[in-house]
C-alpha positions in Angstrom: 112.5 188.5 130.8 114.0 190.3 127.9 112.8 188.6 124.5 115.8 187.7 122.1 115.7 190.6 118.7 116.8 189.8 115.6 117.9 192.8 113.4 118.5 193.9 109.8 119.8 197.2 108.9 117.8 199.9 107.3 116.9 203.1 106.8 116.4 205.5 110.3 118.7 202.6 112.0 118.1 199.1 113.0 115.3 197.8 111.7 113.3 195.4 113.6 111.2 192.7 111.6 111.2 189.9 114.3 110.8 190.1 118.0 111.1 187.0 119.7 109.9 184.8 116.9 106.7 187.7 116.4 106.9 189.3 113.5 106.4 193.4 112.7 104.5 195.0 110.0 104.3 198.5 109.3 101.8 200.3 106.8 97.8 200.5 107.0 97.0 197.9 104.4 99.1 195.1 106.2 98.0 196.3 109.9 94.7 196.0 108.6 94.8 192.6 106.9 96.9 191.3 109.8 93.7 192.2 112.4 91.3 190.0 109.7 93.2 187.4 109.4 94.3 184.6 111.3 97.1 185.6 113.2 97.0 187.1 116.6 97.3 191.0 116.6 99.8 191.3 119.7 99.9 195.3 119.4 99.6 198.1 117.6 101.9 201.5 117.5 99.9 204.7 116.5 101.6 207.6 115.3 100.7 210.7 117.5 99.7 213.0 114.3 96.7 209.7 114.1 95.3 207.3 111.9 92.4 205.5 112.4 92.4 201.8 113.5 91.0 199.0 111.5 87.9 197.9 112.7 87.9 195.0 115.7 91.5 195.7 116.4 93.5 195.9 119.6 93.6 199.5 121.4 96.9 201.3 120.3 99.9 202.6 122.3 100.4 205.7 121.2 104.3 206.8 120.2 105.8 210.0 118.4 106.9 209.1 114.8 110.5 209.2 115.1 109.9 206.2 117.7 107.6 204.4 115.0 110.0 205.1 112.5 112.4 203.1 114.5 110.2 200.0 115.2 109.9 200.2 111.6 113.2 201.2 110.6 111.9 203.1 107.9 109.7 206.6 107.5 107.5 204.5 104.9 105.0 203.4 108.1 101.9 205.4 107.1 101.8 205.8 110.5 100.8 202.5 112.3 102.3 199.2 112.6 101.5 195.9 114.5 103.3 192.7 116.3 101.8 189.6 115.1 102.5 186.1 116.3 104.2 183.5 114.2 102.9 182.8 111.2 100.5 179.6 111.1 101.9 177.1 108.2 99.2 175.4 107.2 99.1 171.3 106.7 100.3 170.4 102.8 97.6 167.4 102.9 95.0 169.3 103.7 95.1 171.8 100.8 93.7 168.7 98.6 90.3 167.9 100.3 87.7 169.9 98.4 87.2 168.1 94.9 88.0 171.1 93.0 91.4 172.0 95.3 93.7 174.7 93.4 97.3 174.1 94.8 100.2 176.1 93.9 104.0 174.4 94.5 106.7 176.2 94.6 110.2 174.5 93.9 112.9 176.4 96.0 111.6 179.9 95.4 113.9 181.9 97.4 113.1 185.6 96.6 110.8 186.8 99.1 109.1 189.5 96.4 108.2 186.5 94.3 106.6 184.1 96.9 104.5 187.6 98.5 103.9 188.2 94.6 102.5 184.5 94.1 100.3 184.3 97.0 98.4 187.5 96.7 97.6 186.2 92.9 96.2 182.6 94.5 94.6 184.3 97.8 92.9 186.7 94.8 91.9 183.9 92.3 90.3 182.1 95.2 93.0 179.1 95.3 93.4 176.5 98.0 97.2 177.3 98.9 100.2 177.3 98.4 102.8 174.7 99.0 106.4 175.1 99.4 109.6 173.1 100.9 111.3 173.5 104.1 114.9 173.8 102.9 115.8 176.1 100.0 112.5 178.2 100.4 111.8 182.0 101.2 109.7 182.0 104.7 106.8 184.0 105.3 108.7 187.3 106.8 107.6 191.1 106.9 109.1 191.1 103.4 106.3 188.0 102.4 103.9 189.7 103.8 104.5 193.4 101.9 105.1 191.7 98.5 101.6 190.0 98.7 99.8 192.9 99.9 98.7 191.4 103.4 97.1 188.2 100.9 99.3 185.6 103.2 97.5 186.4 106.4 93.9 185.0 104.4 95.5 182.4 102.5 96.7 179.2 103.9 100.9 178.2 103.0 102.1 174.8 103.4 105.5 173.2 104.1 106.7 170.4 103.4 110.1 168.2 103.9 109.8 166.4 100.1 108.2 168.6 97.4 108.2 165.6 94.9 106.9 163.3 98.0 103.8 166.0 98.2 103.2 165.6 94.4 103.4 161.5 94.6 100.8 162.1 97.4 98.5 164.5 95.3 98.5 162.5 92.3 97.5 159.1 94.4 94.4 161.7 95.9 93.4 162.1 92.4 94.8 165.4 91.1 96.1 165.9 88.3 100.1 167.9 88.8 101.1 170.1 86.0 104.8 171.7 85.6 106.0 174.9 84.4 108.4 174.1 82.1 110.0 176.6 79.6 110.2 175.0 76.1 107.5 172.2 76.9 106.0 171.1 73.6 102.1 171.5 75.8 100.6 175.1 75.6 100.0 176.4 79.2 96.0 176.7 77.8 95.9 173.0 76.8 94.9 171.0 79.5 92.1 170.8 81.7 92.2 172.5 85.1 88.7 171.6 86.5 88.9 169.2 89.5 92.1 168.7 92.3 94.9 170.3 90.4 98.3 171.2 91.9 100.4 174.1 89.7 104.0 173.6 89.9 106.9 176.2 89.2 110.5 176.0 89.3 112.7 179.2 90.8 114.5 181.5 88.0 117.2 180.2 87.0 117.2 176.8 87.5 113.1 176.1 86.8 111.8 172.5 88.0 114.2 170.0 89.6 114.1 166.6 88.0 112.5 164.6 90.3 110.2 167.2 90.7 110.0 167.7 87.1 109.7 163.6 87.3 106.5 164.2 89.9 104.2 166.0 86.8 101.6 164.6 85.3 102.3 166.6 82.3 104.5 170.0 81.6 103.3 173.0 80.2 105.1 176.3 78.7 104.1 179.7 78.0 104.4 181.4 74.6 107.5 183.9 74.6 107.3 186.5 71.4 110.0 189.1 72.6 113.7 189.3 73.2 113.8 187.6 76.7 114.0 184.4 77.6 111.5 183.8 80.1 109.4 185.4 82.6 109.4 186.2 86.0 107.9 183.1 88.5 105.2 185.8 89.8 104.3 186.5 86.5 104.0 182.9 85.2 102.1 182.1 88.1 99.8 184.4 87.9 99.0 183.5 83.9 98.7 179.8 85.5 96.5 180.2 88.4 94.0 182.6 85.9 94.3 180.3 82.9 92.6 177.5 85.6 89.8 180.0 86.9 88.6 180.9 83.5 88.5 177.3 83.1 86.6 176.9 86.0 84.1 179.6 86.0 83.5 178.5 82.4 82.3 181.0 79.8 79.3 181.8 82.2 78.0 185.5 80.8 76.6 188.2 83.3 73.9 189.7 82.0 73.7 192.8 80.4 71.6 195.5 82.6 68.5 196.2 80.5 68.6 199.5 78.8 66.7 202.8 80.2 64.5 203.8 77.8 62.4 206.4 79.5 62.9 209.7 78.2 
């Protein structure tokens, strides 16, 4: 039975990111992230001039580079690449069980660069997930998966039909829902993140939508001392999500190691 291929173009001719609803990622760091994670490591292509594989991964078919350039559609391989299964959404409701849950919620961010760019900064600060809404929302593709640095096959992504439905529900589970809003009177370092807490940012250009907006607790800005207007969604979130673990791990000190004194 011949699977159905969907196709975008790129360099060194059609380039093949999905395979019958799998998905394809090229490059060691994501082959190897994709073989700890969760998914399910279909196969892997080895370039003949070798790499090594990650460790508890699937044996490798073994193809000249100019045929891995083509499953790739692009040189920039590094030699291996994998088919992974669809990606495993996680359930929104979940994401709020441990007392001290982290949520991030994205409102309609479309670019694929700032959702991978998001996640790896929540998968790396330890956060619960990330939450997103059906329509209107970048999916986790190859792209997704490259812009966080393999983070999205460790960290568990949510989606739901009602983003402002998902932030009624947090709020009656006892977290507190805070907005990025550009211009809010409230400093981003003013309130306190400790406990269930669910992050919320708009996408560029048109930030929070009102009901959404509506759905916060309270709304919070970032300070802006140059010539632009505003920063990039990746880049607020990532202030965001490490403005709430330095709250969290509180101003705990590690020890200095003691000096050597002998001579």
């Amino acid at each position: 039975m011949t699977q159905a291929r969907a196709t975008t173009g790129g360099r060194g001719g059609r380039r093949r990111t999905t395979l019958g609803g799998t998905t394809i990622l090229c490059g060691r760091n994501l082959v190897q992230e994709a073989v700890r994670g969760r998914r399910q490591v279909l196969r892997i292509w080895l370039a003949r001039d070798g790499r090594e594989l990650p460790e508890g991964a699937p044996p490798a078919a073994v193809v000249d580079p100019v045929e891995l350039e083509r499953i790739c559609g692009s040189p920039e391989h590094q030699g291996i690449a994998c088919e992974v299964e669809r990606y495993r959404y996680a359930d929104a409701e979940s994401l709020l069980d441990d007392d001290d849950a982290l949520v991030v919620a994205l409102d309609e961010v479309q670019d694929p660069q700032n959702l991978g760019a998001i996640c790896r900064s929540a998968e790396c600060a330890g956060a619960s997930g990330v939450v997103v809404p059906e329509r209107r929302s970048a999916d986790v593709t190859a792209a997704v998966c490259r812009a966080s640095a393999g983070a999205v096959e460790h960290l568990a992504l949510a989606r739901v039909r009602n983003l402002a439905d998902f932030l009624a529900q947090a709020r009656e589970r006892g977290a507190w829902v805070y907005g990025a809003q550009a211009g809010a009177e409230r400093s981003y370092t003013e309130p306190d993140y400790r406990g269930r807490t669910v992050l919320v940012l708009g996408s560029e250009g048109k930030g929070l939508r009102p009901r959404v907006r509506a759905g916060c607790d309270q709304l919070v800005s970032l300070p802006l001392r140059g010539a632009i207007g505003s920063l990039n969604v990746s880049a607020a979130a990532a202030v965001l999500i490490y403005e709430a673990l330095r709250q969290r791990e509180g101003d705990r000190k590690i020890p200095p190691e003691p000096l050597d004194k002998s001579p």
